[in-house]
N, C-alpha and C positions, 0 to 999 in steps of 0.2 A: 682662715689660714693666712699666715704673713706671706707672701708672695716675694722669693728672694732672687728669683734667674728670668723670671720669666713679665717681667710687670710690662711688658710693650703688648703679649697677651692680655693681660688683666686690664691695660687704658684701650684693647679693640674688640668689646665685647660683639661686634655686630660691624661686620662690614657688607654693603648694601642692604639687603633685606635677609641676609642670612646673619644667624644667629650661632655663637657658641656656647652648650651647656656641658657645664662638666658632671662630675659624681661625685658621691661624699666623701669622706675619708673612712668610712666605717667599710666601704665597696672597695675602697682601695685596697685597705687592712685586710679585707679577704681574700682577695686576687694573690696578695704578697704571701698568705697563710695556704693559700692550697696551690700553690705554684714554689713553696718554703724557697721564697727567694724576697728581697731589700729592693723597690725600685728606688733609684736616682734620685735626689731631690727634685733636680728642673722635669723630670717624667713625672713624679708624682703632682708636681704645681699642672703640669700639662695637663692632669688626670683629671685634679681640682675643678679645672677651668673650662675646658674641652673636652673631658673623657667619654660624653655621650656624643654630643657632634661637635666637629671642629668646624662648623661653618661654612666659610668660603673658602678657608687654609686650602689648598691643591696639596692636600697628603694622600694621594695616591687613593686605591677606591675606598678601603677597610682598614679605620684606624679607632673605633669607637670598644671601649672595654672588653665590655661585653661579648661580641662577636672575637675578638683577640684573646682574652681568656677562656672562650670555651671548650669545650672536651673535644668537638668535632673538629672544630679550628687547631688544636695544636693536633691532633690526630693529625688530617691533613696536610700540616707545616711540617712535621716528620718523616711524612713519606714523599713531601718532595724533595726533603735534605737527603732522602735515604737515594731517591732515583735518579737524585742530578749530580750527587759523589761530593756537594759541598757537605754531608761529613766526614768528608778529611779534611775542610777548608776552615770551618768554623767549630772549635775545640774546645772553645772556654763557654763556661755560662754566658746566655746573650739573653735577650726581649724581643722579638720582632714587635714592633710598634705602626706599622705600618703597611699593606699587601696589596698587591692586585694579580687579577686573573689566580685564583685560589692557590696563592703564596708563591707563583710560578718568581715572582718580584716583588721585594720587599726590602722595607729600612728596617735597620737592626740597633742596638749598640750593645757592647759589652759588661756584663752588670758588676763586672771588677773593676773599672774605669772611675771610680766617684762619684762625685755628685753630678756633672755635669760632663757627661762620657761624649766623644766620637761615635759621630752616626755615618754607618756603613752603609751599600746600598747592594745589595743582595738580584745583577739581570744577567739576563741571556750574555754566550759566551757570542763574540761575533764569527766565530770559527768553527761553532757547532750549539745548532739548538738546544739539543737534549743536554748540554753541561748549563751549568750560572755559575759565574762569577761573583767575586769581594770584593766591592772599592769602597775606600774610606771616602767621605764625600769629603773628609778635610775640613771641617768644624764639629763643635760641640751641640748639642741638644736646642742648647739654647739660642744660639744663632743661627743652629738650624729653622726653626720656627719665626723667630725674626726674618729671616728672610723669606720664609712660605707668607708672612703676613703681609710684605714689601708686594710679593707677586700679588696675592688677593687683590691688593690696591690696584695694581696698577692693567689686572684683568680688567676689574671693575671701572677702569677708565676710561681703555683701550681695546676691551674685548681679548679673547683667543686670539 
C-alpha cells in the first residue's frame, strides 16, 4: 500500500523495543463491509500499519481492530453513548478509534469529514461524572498520530 498521510508512521516502525504491526487490507475491507461504512484514508494507512498493535503510540488502552470492530465492543460503546446522553451530542456517523476504561473515554472522528477528519476526544464532564463530554482535539488524524509518535519518543527518553 502507497502510504499517503501517514509516512512519519511508516519511517517509526519500532520505537524502543516495542513494535507496530498492522492488518491487511482484505481485514480492513471487512470491518468497512460489516459496519457498511468508508474509513478515512490516514485511518485506514493507520490500520495498514498499526491496526494490531500501535506499539509504544500512548493511544489510550484499546485501539487495536479487532477488539474495536467487535460485536461486544460496539454493544458496549452504545450503551455508554445511550447512559451518559452523548446521543444527543454525537449525531452524525463517527469510528471510535481509540478507548479506555470500557469506552467510558474515547477518540472519535467523524466518517463525513474526508480523508483526513478531526479527532474528537470523547471524557468525563468536570461538573458531573455520569455525563462525557465532545472536544475536538483541533487536528486531523494524521497529526494526531504524529504527534502520539513525538510523545513515544520523548517517554522513551524521559520516562512517564
Amino acid at each position: 500500500m502507497n502510504i499517503q498521510y501517514l509516512k512519519k508512521l511508516e519511517a517509526a516502525p519500532k520505537i524502543g523495543i516495542r513494535k507496530i504491526k498492522g492488518v491487511s487490507e482484505n481485514t480492513i475491507k471487512k470491518v468497512e463491509q460489516k459496519f457498511n461504512i468508508k474509513f478515512p484514508l490516514a485511518y485506514y494507512e493507520f490500520l495498514f500499519l498499526a491496526g494490531e498493535s500501535c506499539g509504544a503510540l500512548p493511544i489510550m488502552d484499546t485501539a487495536d481492530l479487532e477488539t474495536i470492530s467487535s460485536d461486544w465492543h460496539y454493544e458496549l460503546l452504545q450503551e455508554e453513548i445511550k447512559e451518559t446522553g452523548l446521543n444527543n451530542n454525537i449525531i452524525r456517523p463517527f469510528w471510535l478509534f481509540a478507548e479506555s476504561n470500557g469506552c467510558e473515554q474515547f477518540y472519535f472522528f467523524y466518517l463525513d469529514e474526508g480523508n483526513d477528519p478531526t479527532v474528537y476526544l470523547v471524557d468525563y464532564s468536570p461538573t458531573d461524572d455520569s455525563k462525557r463530554e465532545v472536544k475536538s482535539v483541533n487536528v486531523n488524524f494524521s497529526t494526531f498520530i504524529e504527534k502520539k509518535i513525538d510523545t513515544a519518543y520523548k517517554i522513551l527518553k524521559e520516562g512517564w
